[in-house]
C-alpha positions in Angstrom: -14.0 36.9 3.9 -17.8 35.6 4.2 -18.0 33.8 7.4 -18.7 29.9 7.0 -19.2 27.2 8.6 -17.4 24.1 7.1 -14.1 26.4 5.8 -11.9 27.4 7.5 -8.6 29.6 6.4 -6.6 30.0 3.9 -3.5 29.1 5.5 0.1 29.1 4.2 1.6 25.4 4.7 4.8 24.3 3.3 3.6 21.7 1.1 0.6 23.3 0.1 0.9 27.1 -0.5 -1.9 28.9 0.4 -4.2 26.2 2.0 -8.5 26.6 2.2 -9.3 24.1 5.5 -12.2 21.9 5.0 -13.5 20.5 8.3 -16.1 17.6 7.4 -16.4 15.8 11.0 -17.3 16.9 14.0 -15.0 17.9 16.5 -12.4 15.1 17.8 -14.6 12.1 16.0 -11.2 10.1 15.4 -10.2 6.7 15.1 -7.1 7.1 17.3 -6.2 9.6 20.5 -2.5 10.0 19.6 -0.2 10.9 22.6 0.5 14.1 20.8 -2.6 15.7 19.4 -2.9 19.5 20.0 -6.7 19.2 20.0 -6.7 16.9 23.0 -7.7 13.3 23.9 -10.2 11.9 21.1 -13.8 12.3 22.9 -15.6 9.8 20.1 -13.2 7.3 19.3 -15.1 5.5 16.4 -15.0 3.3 13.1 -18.5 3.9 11.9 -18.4 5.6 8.7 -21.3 8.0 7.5 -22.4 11.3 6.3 -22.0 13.7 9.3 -23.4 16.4 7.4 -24.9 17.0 4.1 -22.3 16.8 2.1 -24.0 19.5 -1.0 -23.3 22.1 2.5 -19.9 21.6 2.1 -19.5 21.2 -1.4 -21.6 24.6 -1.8 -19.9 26.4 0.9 -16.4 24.9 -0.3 -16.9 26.1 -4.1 -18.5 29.6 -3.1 -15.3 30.2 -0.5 -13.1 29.5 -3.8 -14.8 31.6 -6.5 -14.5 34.6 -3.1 -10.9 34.1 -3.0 -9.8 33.6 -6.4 -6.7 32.9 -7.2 -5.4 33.2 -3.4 -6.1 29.3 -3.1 -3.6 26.6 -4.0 -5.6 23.9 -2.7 -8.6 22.7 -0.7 -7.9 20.4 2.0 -9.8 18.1 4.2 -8.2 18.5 7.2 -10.4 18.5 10.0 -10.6 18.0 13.7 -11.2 14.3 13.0 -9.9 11.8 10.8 -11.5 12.9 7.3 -12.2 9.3 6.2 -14.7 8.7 8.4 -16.8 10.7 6.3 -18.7 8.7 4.2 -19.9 11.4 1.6 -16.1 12.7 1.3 -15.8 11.3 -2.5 -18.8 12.8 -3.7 -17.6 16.5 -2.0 -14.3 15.9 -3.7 -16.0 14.8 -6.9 -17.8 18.2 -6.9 -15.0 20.6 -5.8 -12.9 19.4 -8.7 -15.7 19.8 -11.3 -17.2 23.0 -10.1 -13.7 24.9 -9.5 -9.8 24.5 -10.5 -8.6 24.0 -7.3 -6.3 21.2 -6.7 -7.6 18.8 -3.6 -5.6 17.3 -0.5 -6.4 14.7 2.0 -4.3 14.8 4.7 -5.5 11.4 6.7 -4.4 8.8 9.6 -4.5 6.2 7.3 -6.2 3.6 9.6 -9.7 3.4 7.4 -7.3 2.7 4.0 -7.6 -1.3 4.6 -11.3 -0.6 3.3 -11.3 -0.3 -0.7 -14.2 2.1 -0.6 -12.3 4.6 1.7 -9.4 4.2 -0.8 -11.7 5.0 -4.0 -13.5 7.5 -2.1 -10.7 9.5 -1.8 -8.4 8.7 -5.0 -10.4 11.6 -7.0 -8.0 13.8 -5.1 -4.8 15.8 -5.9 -2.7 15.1 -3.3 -3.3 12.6 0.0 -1.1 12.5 3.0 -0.9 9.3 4.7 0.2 8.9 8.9 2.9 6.6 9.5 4.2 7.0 12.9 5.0 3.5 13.5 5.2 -0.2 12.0 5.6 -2.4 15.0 2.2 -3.1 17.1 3.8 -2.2 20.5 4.6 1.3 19.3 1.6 1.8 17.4 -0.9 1.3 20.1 1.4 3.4 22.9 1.8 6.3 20.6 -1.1 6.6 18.3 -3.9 5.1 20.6 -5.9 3.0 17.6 -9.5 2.3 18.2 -9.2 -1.6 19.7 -11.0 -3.0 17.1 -7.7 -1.9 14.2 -5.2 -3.9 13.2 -2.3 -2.4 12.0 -1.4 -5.5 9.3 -4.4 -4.1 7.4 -3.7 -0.5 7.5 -0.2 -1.3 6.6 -1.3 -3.3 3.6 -4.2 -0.2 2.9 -1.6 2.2 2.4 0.5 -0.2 0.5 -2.6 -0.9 -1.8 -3.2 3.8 -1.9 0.4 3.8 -3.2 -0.3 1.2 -6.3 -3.5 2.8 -7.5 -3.0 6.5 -6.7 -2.0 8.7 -9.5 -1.6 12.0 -7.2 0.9 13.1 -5.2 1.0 10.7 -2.2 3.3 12.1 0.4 4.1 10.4 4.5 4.3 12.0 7.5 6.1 10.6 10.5 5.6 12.5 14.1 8.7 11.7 15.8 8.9 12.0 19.7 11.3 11.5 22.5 11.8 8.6 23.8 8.3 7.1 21.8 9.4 6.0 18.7 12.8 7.7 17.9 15.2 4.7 18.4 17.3 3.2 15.6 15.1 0.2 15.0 11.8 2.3 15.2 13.1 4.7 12.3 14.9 2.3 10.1 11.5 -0.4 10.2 9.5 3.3 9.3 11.7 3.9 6.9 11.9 0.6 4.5 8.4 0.4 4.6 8.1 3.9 2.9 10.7 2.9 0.8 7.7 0.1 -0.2 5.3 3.4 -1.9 5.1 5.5 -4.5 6.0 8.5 -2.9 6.9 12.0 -3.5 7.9 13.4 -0.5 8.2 11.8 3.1 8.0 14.6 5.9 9.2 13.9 9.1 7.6 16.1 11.8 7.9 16.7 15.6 5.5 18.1 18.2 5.7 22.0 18.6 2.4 22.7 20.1 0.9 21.5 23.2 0.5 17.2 22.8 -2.8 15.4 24.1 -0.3 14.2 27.0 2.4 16.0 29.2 5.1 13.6 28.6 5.6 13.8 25.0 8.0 15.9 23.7 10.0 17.0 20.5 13.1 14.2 20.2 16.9 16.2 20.2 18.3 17.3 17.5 20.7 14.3 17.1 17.5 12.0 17.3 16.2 14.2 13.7 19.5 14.3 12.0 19.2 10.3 12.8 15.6 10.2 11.3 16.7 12.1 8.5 20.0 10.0 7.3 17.9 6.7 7.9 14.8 8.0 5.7 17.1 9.2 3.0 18.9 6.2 3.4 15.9 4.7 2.0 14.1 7.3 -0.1 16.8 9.6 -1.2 17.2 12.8 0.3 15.6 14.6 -2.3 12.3 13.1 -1.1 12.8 13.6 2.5 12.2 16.8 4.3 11.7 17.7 8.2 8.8 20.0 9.2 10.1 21.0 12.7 8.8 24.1 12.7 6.1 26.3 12.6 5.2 27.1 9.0 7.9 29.7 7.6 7.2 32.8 5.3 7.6 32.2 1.8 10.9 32.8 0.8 11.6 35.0 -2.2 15.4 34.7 -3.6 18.6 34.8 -1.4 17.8 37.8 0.6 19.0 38.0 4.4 21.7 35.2 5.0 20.4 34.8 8.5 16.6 34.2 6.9 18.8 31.9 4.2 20.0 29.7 6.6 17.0 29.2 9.2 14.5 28.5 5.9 16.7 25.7 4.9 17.4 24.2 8.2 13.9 24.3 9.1 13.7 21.4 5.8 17.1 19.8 5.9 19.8 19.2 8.3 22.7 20.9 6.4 26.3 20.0 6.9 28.5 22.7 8.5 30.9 22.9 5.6 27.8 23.4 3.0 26.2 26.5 5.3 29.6 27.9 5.3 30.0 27.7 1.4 26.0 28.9 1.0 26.7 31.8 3.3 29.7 32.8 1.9 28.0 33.6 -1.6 26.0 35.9 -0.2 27.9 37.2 2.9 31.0 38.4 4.0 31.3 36.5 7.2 29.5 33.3 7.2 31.3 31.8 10.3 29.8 35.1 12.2 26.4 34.5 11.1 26.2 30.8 12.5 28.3 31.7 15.5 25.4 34.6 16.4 22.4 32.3 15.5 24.3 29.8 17.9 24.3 32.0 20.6 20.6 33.1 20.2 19.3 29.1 20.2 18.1 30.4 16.9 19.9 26.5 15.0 22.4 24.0 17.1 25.1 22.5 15.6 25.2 18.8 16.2 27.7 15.9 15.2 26.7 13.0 13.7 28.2 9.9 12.0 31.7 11.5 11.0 30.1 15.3 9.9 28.9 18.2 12.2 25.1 19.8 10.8 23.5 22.6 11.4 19.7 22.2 12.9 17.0 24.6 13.4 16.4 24.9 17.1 12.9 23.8 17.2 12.9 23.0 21.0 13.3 27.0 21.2 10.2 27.3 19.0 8.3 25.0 20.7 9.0 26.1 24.1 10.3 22.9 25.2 
């Protein structure tokens, strides 16, 4: 691949496929310093919104990386080191990709600039936008994410509220969960009805696997994510609810290796012991063998909640917590 400047990948993601990186602000130009970023403390905390670069650049380079790679490209994503809003020319880059190539677009933003309507219509020419909502209660909010002082989280409530209604994408959530931070009972169930307020199609629930912005934070047990998860579906349904707990996985193709089987789908859903036995057990002779060795090698932990026992990918092992 051509070098370039403002691309960056592509990368396989979950929700994406194969992903082309766009990176559209310069480095760590945020509007918050979350307790968990793995590119550090935000170094130019700002609101000011304008055209870091010219945006034709990136368009240009964006659209030649595309026709280079063909069909390898699911979608192109603004997903920079920086809170993508805050650039100003961003709808007119997305306005171009779409017409000059057939690649789908994603925004994968904070949410914090959506209170503005011209952040909202800048970026509703896209495919698919990924809104932050780590927390609904001001005291959490400011601890976790670290806002700019000047944003109020009424308004970027209300801005994502307002994305939902006019958006005719895919809108998806995602909701960093961390020990101790914002995985109580109360935190998770106030997250969780107001998703249960958008239009969405999926709401991911992620922890932190690589290094945070600050030493204390940490990824929550695996009790506190089974928790997250029955709450969320509670609301959503758990067909839109999935947990992104650990690093990307390889594409699965069929049933293959039952061990593979059963780590892919606890890496999205907690599954209930009695459902990984009967999953198993059409495809291997001893399913209780299989969880019993993945047990052993931290690999998934089994964990009891409510009335049932579920299996969990070990993502503290991953993450080398």
């Amino acid at each position: 691949m051509n070098s370039y400047k403002f691309v960056f990948g592509p990368v396989p993601s979950r929700r994406l496929g194969m992903s082309l990186g766009i990176n559209n602000i310069p480095y760590k130009t945020c509007t918050y310093s979350c307790v968990y970023c793995q590119l550090g403390r935000t170094n130019n905390m700002s609101l000011e919104r304008k055209c870091f670069y010219d945006y034709e650049k990136i368009a240009d380079e964006v659209i030649r990386a595309v026709r280079d790679l063909g069909e390898k490209v699911d979608y192109v994503t603004f997903v920079p080191d920086g809170e993508p809003t805050l650039d100003k020319c961003i709808g007119k880059e997305i306005e171009r990709i779409k017409s000059e190539t057939n690649a789908k677009v994603a925004v994968i933003t904070n949410s914090s600039l959506l209170f503005y309507e011209e952040v909202r219509k800048d970026i509703e020419g896209a495919d698919y936008i990924s809104v932050k909502v780590d927390a609904v209660d001001e005291k959490t909010w400011r601890k976790y994410n670290r806002p700019n002082g000047r944003l109020e989280l009424g308004k970027i409530l209300e801005g994502i509220e307002e994305l939902s209604k006019s958006f005719r994408g895919k809108l998806t959530s995602e909701t960093m969960i961390s020990w101790n931070l914002n995985d109580s009972q109360l935190c998770l169930s106030d997250v969780g009805k107001f998703l249960s307020r958008l239009r969405l199609f999926k709401a991911y629930i992620s922890v932190p696997i690589r290094p945070p912005a600050e030493s204390f934070v940490l990824p929550p047990d695996e009790k506190s994510l089974v928790m997250a998860y029955d709450i969320f579906s509670g609301y959503l349904g758990k067909e839109r609810v999935e947990l992104l707990n650990m690093p990307e996985p390889p594409r699965f193709e069929g049933m293959g290796d039952p061990r593979e089987w059963l780590l892919n789908v606890t890496s999205v859903h907690p599954l209930r012991y009695e459902y990984a036995i009967k999953g198993l057990s059409s495809i291997a002779e001893e399913p209780e063998k299989i969880i019993e060795d993945l047990l052993e090698r931290e690999e998934i932990r089994k964990v009891s909640y409510g009335n049932s026992t579920f299996i969990v990918r070990s993502f503290r092992r991953a993450s080398g917590k």
